[in-house]
Structure formats: structure tokens, C-alpha cells
C-alpha positions, 0 to 999 in steps of 0.5 A, spaced: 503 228 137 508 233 134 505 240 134 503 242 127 504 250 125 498 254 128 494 258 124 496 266 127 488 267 127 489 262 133 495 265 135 491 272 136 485 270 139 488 265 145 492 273 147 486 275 147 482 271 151 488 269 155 488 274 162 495 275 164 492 276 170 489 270 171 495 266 168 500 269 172 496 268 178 496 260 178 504 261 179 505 267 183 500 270 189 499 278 186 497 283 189 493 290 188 497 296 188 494 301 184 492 299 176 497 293 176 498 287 180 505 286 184 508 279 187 514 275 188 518 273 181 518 266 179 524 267 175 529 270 181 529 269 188 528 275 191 523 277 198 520 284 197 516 283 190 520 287 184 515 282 179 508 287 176 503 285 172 499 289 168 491 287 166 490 293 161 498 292 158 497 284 158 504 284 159 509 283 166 516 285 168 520 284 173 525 290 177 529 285 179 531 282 173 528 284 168 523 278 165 518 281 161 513 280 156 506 277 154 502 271 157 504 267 151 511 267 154 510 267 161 508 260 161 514 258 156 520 261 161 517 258 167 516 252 164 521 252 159 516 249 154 515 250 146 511 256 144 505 252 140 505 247 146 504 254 150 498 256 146 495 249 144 495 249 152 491 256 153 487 254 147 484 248 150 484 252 156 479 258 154 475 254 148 480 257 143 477 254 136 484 251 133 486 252 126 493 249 124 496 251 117 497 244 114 490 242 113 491 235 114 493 235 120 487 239 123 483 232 124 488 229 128 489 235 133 481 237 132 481 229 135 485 231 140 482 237 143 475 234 143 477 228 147 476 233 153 469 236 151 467 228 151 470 228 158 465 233 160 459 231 157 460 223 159 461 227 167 456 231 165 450 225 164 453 221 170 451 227 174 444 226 171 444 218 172 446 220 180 441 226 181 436 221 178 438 214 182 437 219 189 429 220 188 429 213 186 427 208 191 434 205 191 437 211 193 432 213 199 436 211 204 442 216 202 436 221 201 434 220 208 442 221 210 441 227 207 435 231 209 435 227 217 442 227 219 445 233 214 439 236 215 440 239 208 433 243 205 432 241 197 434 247 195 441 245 197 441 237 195 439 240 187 445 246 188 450 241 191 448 236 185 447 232 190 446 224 187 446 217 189 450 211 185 446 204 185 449 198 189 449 194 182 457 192 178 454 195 172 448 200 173 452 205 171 456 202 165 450 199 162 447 206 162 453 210 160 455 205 153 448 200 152 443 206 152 447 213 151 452 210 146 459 213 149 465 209 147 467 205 154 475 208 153 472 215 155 469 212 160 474 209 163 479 217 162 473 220 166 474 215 171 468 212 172 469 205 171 474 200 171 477 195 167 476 188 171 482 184 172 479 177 170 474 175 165 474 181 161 469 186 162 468 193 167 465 194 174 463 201 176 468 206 180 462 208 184 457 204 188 452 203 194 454 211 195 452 217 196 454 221 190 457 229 190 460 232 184 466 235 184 466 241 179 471 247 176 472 255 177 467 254 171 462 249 174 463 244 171 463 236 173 470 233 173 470 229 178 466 225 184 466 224 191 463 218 194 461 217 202 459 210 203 452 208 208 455 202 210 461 200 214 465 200 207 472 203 206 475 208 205 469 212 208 469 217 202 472 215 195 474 220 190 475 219 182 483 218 180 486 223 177 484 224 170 486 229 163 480 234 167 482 232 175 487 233 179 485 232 186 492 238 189 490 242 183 482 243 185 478 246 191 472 243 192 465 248 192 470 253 190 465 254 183 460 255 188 464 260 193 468 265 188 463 270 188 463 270 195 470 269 197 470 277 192 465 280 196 467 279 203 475 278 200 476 272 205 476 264 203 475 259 208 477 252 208 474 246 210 476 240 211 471 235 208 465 236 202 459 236 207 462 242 211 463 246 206 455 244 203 453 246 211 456 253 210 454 255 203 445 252 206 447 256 212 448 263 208 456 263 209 458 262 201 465 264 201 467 257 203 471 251 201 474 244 201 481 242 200 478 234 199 482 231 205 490 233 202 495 238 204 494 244 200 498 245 195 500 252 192 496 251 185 491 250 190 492 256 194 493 261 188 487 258 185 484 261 191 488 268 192 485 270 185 478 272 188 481 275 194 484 282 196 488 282 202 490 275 201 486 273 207 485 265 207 482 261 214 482 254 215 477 252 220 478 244 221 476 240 228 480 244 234 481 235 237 487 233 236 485 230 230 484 236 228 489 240 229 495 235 225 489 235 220 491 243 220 498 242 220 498 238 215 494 241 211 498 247 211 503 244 207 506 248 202 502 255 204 508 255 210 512 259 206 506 263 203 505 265 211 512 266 213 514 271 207 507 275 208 504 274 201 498 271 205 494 273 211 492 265 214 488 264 220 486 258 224 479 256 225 478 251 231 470 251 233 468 250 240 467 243 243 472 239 238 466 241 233 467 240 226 462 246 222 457 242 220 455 239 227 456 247 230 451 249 226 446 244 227 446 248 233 448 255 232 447 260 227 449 264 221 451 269 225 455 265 231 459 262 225 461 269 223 463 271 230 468 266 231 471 267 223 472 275 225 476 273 232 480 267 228 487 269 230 493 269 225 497 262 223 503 263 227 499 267 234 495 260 233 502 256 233 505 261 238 499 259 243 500 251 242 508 251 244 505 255 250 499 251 251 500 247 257 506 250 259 509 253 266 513 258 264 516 259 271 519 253 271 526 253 267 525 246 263 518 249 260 521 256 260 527 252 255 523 248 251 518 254 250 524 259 248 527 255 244 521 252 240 519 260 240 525 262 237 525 257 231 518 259 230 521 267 229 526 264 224 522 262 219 519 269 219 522 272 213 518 278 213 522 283 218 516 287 220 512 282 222 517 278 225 519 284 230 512 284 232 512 277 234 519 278 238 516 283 242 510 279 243 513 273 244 518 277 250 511 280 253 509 272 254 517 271 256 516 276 262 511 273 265 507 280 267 514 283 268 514 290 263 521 292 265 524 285 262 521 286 255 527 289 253 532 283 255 527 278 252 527 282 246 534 282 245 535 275 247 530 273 243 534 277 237 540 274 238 539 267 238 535 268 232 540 271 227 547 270 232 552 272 227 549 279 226 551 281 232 557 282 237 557 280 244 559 285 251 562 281 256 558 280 262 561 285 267 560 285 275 554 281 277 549 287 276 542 287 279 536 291 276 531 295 278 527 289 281 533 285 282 533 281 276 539 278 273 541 282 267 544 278 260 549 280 257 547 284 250 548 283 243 552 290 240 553 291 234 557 297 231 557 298 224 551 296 220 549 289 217 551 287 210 544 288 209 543 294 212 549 297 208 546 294 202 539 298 203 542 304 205 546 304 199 540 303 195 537 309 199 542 314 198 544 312 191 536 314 189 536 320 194 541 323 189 539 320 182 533 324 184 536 330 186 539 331 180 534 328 175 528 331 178 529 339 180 522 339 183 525 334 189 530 338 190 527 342 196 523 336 198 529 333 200 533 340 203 528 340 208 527 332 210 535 332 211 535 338 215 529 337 219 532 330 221 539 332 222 541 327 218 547 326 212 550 321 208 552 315 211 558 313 205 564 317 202 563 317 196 555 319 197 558 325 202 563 327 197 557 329 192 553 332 197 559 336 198 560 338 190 553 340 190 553 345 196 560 347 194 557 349 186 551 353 189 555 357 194 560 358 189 553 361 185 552 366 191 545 364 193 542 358 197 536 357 192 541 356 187 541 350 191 534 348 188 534 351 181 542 351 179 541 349 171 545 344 169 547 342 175 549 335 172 554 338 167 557 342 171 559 337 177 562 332 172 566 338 169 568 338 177 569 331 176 575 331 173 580 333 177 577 326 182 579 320 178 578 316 183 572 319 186 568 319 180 567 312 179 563 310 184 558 316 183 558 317 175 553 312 174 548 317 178 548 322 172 544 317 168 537 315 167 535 309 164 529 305 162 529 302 170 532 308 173 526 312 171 520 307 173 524 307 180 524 315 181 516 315 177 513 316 185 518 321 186 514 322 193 514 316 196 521 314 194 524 320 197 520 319 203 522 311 204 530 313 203 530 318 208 526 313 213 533 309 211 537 313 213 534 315 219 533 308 221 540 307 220 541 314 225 536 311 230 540 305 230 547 307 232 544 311 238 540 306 240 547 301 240 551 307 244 546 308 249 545 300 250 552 299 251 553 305 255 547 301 260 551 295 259 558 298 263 554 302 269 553 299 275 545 299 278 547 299 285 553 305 284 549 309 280 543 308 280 540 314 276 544 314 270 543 305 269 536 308 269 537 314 265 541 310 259 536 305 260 530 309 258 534 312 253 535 306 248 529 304 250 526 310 247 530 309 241 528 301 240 521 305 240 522 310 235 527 305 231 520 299 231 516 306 229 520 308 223 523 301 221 515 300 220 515 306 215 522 304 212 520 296 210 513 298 207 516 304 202 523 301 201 523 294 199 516 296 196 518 302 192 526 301 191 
């Protein structure tokens, strides 16, 4: 149906009802930081969030490109869709009353909207006639299945809505259209009947089941899970998809966990319906289930939403069967993983468990330690590729490296993927400290192959414990990347120096406590400027406080036609340079890191090839002192590498 002309009236409560927050968040994986939310922009590709969300401004923007706007206009971008479409679809949303302009067009879009408020209600009473059916004789034996083998107390069966459908063709049919008058196209919409192929008539979805609802955030039925008591198959039976149901859009049990998942900033996943109703009756309420299917992001951002840091445990059988489950139900999270927007740990219980038999046997408590202990997705992919493995024979030792190292490529987030180089070298060495540095850096050549450039090999050379040693990678300038950053750096280093006058000092002694200069021309010709007025003013504090300083070196200027092109976009401030340099502080502290790593790598790349050229039966010490030596500088290189991916690519 065409959209009519909406009332301003609706335009104006959907914005207030429509959180930006919690828009976006169906999209984006958003982070806390301060007053606002930050992530990665749908609208662009970037891998250090640029994209912020603000709750008290109800308006987002991205750095890095410049998108911006209200939660109206975020759903239009990104799904390219109309404006009235948009609003339409958050009002149907947050039970915005729709007003239209022309009033006899209102009917017909009231009739619409209203289709999902039957939905809900006919969904709503097939509940109540399944709680009901439960406590009938009927429904004794799925009684008896619930409190003798699930061993689940009452107060559990009325939390979960738990119900039981009867074996008949009709019952349910009978009772939804014959006795409470509902209109059969609705019921076959909420998908509890279909039509049958011969004959005319319906038959019910559901029967001889026992029956689970499967509800929204906001607790309300929008679909059925059924588990057979017989030898029937499919084992267990969910509604199809539907105007209110999705199954790769919904998590079951999460109406129910939200609260939990908020207080102790932690979801976890199961895989099927009675394991996460074992883990709410056990007292552990921050527990979900992904009904059988690979998690999609819609799903995992849904659950994102109530969590702090991100943290997301999957907890299916530790069988075999059990870790393709987990695998599988990775699916579209990898990417989330592997960029560090989510902390995603793997729960495997003892024994080939799954968490309803585990507790059948264990407490609370119990479950609670394992949870604490689960290691993070890629350490638990780094022990299946070893498990079973021996690393002393050269097959295994391939087959490891060579699986490891297509492991550490999918890590995009360079901080973390330099912890998980040096701790698969560890496992590498087999025990042996003085090969760590080998395996490292063999590690880092297969993984990025093309940044760097290789020695040949010299003299059969031997180590300390006889060990052959590999040719390295050296590389003597900076990478692309690196140059890209250190522009970056550098470029903000001195627009702060000249816009902000209280910095200026900051900045004085950081560079000349670290030694440390501007690594391009055209950034050291303006350094040079800026000594040279203050020494022509005959006092070093001038330094600091020189009035004027931004007009008096583009006086300087312009003798330098050339120079000055590259560096005059410096003196000017705009709209986005000035939210750049608003954390001053932190800014000039993440620059300087910059070039400081840029520093500490150049004479990490000296002394290596400086080890790599001596002979260890020659000269012995001087092998072993050039070898402490850059090994020392790895070490300071991974302290400020450290500093420098928090603050640059989260401030610059």
C-alpha cells in the first residue's frame, strides 16, 4: 500500500520514542565511552571506530566520513529506504499511535498496523490454551517429562509459560476460530495452523507436544518451540517465520535474561530451550538460547545491547557434535571476534555435558566457576589445532604452524594479533625461551609476507643451544600504514602546538625526555620555523608563549612556495579538527607514542640485522649482545605498541 502523508504529530513522538541507542545498536556493536557510544560505521569500511552515538543529543556521527544525523535518518541511509517507510517502521515499533494527513486513508493504514496487535493476542491465548492443556490429564505425561526428567520445580514451568499442545488435528483450531472467534487468516499469519492440502479445512501446526513459547525483548509470545514425546520427527518444532517471528532475528529466554545479562555484563549462549530454562531455575539468569541456527548479527547485537564489555559465552557440548555445534553457531560473529568488537569465549562442560545434565549433578556455584575459566574463542581454536598434535615431529609441527598462522590472519586488531603471535611462538618452542624470537618472527613473516624484506641466509650459523638459525625479515623503512599513522601523528602533534598554547609545553618536554624529532620533511621544516622565530625573540619561553605564532610563520612562509603546500592546512581548524584536538591530553600522548614506536622500530630493525651478519662461533659475545639488544627493543616495541593502538586509532 502507498504510504500516505504522516501527521507531524506521529513524526514527532516516534523521535521521541525512537532511542538512537537502541536503533543503532541493531546495526553496530556500540561501546561505552564516556557520555556517548562509539563502533565501527556501517557507512564506510574502517577497523578503529570513527562512528559515535550520542543518547542525550539523540544524533550520530562519524569522523571518518562524515555521516550524521537523527535515528529517522539513520535507518533511511543504511537501508536506502523512504522517510514515511522509516517512520511507519519505528512506530509500529514503539506503539506510536499513526496519524495521517488525509483522513481517508487513515482506515486503511489503522488496518494495517493493527494486523500485529491481532497477532499478539491470538499468540497470547494459544499460550493460555497450552498452559491449560499441561494440567489436564492430556497433558500428564508432558507434565511428568517436565518435573521427573528436567527436574524443573513449578515455579519454573509458570516462568517459562511452559504448556502442552493435544494430539487431536483440530483442537486448537476448534478453540482459537469455533469458541473465541478469531478470523482463521490471522491464525494461519501467527502460524499456528495450516491449511490442508486436500479437502479444504486446517490442522493445527502443533501436536501431541510439549509446548515452549518463544517470546520478544518485551516478553511478548511471537512464536512456539515444540518437543515431541514420541519418536516423532523433527525432535523439536519451531513456528515458521512470521510478520512478528524471525528465527535469525530472535534469541530465545532473552526477555527473561536481559536484566541479568546487564548486571553481570555477560550473556551466555546456549544451544537448545531446556538448557537455558535449567540455567535461569539454577539461579544463573543471564542465559540464552540461539534456537539451533548459526548466530546471526542481528542476533548478537541484540544481545550487545545490555552487555558493557562486550562479553558473549557460548556453552554447547564439548562432543564432537558439540564443537561443529559451536563452530557452526559462530557463523557471522567470526568477523565481530576477529576485529575485537566482541570478547567471545567458549564453554565446553566436563564429560560431553550439555548444561541441563550438568546440573542435574552440580551447583550453581559449579557452573559459575567453569563460566569464570572459559578461555577466549581463538586461545580455544589455538588448542583444538594443537590437540592431539606432536609438535616434535616435523609433519605435526607444518601442519600446526601452517593452520596457526591462517588463524593470525584473520586477526585484524593488531594489538591482539601481537599477543597471539608471541604466545603461539611460546607453544612453537616447545619449552625452549631462546627460540621465541625466531618463531616470532617467522610467525610475522608468513602472516604479512609482502612487509618485509629478506637477508640472505649467511654461513650456516648455530645458537646458543645449537639451534639452526632462520633467515629474518628486515625491514628498513616504514610500512605504508605506518607512514600513513605517523603522518597522522605528527600532522596533529603540531596543529595542537599552534591552536593550543597550554600544550605547547606538554609537547616540549615529551619530545625532548624521548629524544625524539619529526620523522617527515615537510613536519621538520615547520618545527625548524617555529625554533627559529622563538630564537630570533631571544627568550626559550617564548617558545611556549609567542603570540601570534600562526601568523607570523605564514609571514615566514612566504619565501617557501614549495614547502608551504604541504603544511598550510595546519594553520586552520575546522569543525572536525577541532573535535580531533578537544582531548588534547590524550591526543599529544598517543602521537608521541607514535613516533616513538616509529623510533623504537628502527633500532629494533638495526640490531637485528646487526645479529643476523655475526658469526656465533666467531663472536660469540657480540652475537649475544646484539641479540639482547633487539630483543630488548621488541620488548619496549610491544609495551608502546600497546599504548599507541589504544589512544591513536581510538583518538586520531
Amino acid at each position: 500500500m502507498q504510504i500516505p502523508r504522516l501527521h507531524p504529530d506521529t513524526i514527532e513522538e516516534v523521535k521521541l520514542r525512537a532511542d538512537i541507542v537502541d536503533v543503532v545498536s541493531e546495526y553496530v556493536v556500540l561501546r561505552k565511552r564516556g557520555k556517548d557510544f562509539v563502533g565501527l560505521c556501517p557507512f564506510h569500511d574502517e577497523k578503529s571506530p570513527s562512528f559515535t552515538v550520542s543518547q542525550t543529543k539523540q544524533m550520530y556521527y562519524c569522523f571518518g566520513c562524515q555521516a550524521g544525523g537523527n535515528a529517522i535518518k539513520f535507518v533511511m541511509e543504511l537501508g536506502k529506504r523512504s522517510f514515511a517507510d522509516v517512520v511507519l517502521d519505528l512506530a509500529r515499533r514503539y506503539q506510536v499511535p499513526v496519524q495521517t494527513l488525509e483522513p481517508e486513508q487513515r482506515q486503511e493504514l489503522q488496518r494495517q498496523l493493527s494486523l500485529r496487535e491481532q497477532l499478539y493476542e491470538v499468540l497470547a491465548s494459544s499460550a493460555q490454551f497450552y498452559q491449560h492443556a499441561l494440567r489436564q490429564s492430556q497433558g500428564q505425561k508432558a507434565l511428568q517429562y517436565l518435573q521427573s526428567n528436567r527436574k524443573f520445580k513449578e515455579e519454573t514451568i509458570q516462568q517459562f509459560g511452559l504448556g502442552f499442545a493435544p494430539a487431536g488435528w483440530e483442537t486448537l483450531y476448534r478453540y482459537l476460530v469455533e469458541d473465541k472467534h478469531y478470523p482463521v487468516q490471522i491464525l494461519e499469519k501467527a502460524g499456528l495452523i495450516k491449511p490442508r492440502k486436500e479437502g479444504g479445512g486446517y490442522y493445527d501446526v502443533f501436536r501431541d507436544r510439549l509446548m515452549i513459547p518463544i517470546r520478544d525483548v518485551q516478553g511478548r509470545v511471537i512464536a512456539f518451540g515444540g518437543r515431541t514425546l514420541t519418536d516423532e520427527q523433527p525432535k523439536y518444532l519451531n513456528s515458521p517465520e512470521t510478520e512478528l517471528f524471525s528465527k535469525g532475528k530472535t534469541l530465545f529466554a532473552l526477555d527473561q535474561a536481559k536484566g541479568g545479562i546487564s548486571q553481570l555484563d555477560q550473556a551466555v549462549v546456549v544451544e537448545g530451550y531446556f538448557d537455558a530454562i535449567a540455567l535461569h531455575a539454577a539461579g544463573i539468569n543471564n542465559a540464552v538460547a540461539s534456537l539451533g541456527t548459526a548466530l546471526s548479527l542481528e542476533q548478537v547485537r541484540l544481545i550487545l545491547r545490555y552487555t558493557e564489555s562486550k562479553q558473549l559465552v557460548l556453552n554447547f557440548d564439548a562432543d564432537k557434535a558439540g564443537t561443529n555445534a559451536t563452530e557452526r553457531a559462530i557463523g557471522e560473529i567470526a568477523e565481530l571476534a576477529y576485529k575485537g568488537e566482541v570478547q567471545l569465549k567458549i564453554l565446553n562442560l566436563p564429560d560431553g555435558k550439555d548444561a541441563d545434565e550438568y546440573l542435574h549433578s552440580h551447583t550453581q556455584e559449579d557452573y559459575g566457576e567453569l563460566l569464570k575459566n572459559a578461555p577466549l574463542w581463538l586461545d580455544w581454536q589455538i588448542q583444538q589445532i594443537i590437540q592431539d598434535r606432536d609438535l616434535k615431529q616435523a609433519t605435526d609441527f607444518q601442519q600446526v604452524t601452517q593452520q596457526l598462522v591462517k588463524l593470525l590472519k584473520n586477526i585484524a586488531n593488531s594489538d591482539t594479533r601481537n599477543y597471539y603471535v608471541s604466545y603461539c611462538a611460546e607453544i612453537l618452542s616447545l619449552g625452549d625461551t631462546r627460540l621465541i624470537p625466531l618463531r616470532v618472527e617467522n610467525l610475522l613473516t608468513q602472516i604479512a609476507p609482502t612487509a618485509a624484506i629478506y637477508s640472505k641466509p649467511v654461513s650456516a650459523k648455530k645458537a646458543w643451544g645449537g639451534s639452526q638459525v632462520s633467515p629474518l625479515p628486515i625491514s628498513n623503512s616504514p610500512l605504508p600504514t605506518e607512514r600513513s599513522l605517523l603522518e597522522h601523528a605528527e600532522a596533529l602533534l603540531l596543529r595542537i602546538y599552534l591552536h593550543c598554547p597550554e600544550q605547547r609545553q606538554v609537547i616540549i618536554d615529551e619530545l625532548e625526555e624521548r629524544d625524539l624529532q619529526f620523522s617527515l620533511s615537510h613536519h621538520r621544516f615547520l618545527w625548524q620555523q617555529i625554533l627559529e622565530i622563538s630564537s630570533g625573540d631571544g627568550e626559550t619561553k617564548n617558545l611556549v608563549s609567542l603570540p601570534n605564532l600562526i601568523s607570523r610563520l605564514q609571514d615566514q612562509f612566504l619565501e617557501f612556495d614549495s614547502e608551504i603546500g604541504l603544511i598550510s592546512h595546519l594553520f586552520h581548524v575546522d569543525e572536525k579538527n577541532q573535535k580531533e584536538i578537544l582531548r588534547t591530553p590524550q591526543v599529544v600522548q598517543a602521537a608521541i607514542a607514535c613516533m616513538d614506536l616509529v623510533m623504537l622500530e628502527k633500532r629494533y630493525r638495526h640490531f637485528l640485522e646487526l645479529w643476523q651478519q655475526t658469526d656465533p662461533e666467531a663472536e660469540p659475545e657480540r652475537y649475544q649482545s646484539y641479540y639482547q639488544a633487539f630483543y630488548a627493543e621488541k620488548i619496549k616495541l610491544q609495551k608502546i605498541d600497546r599504548q599507541r593502538l589504544f589512544s591513536i586509532t581510538e583518538l586520531i
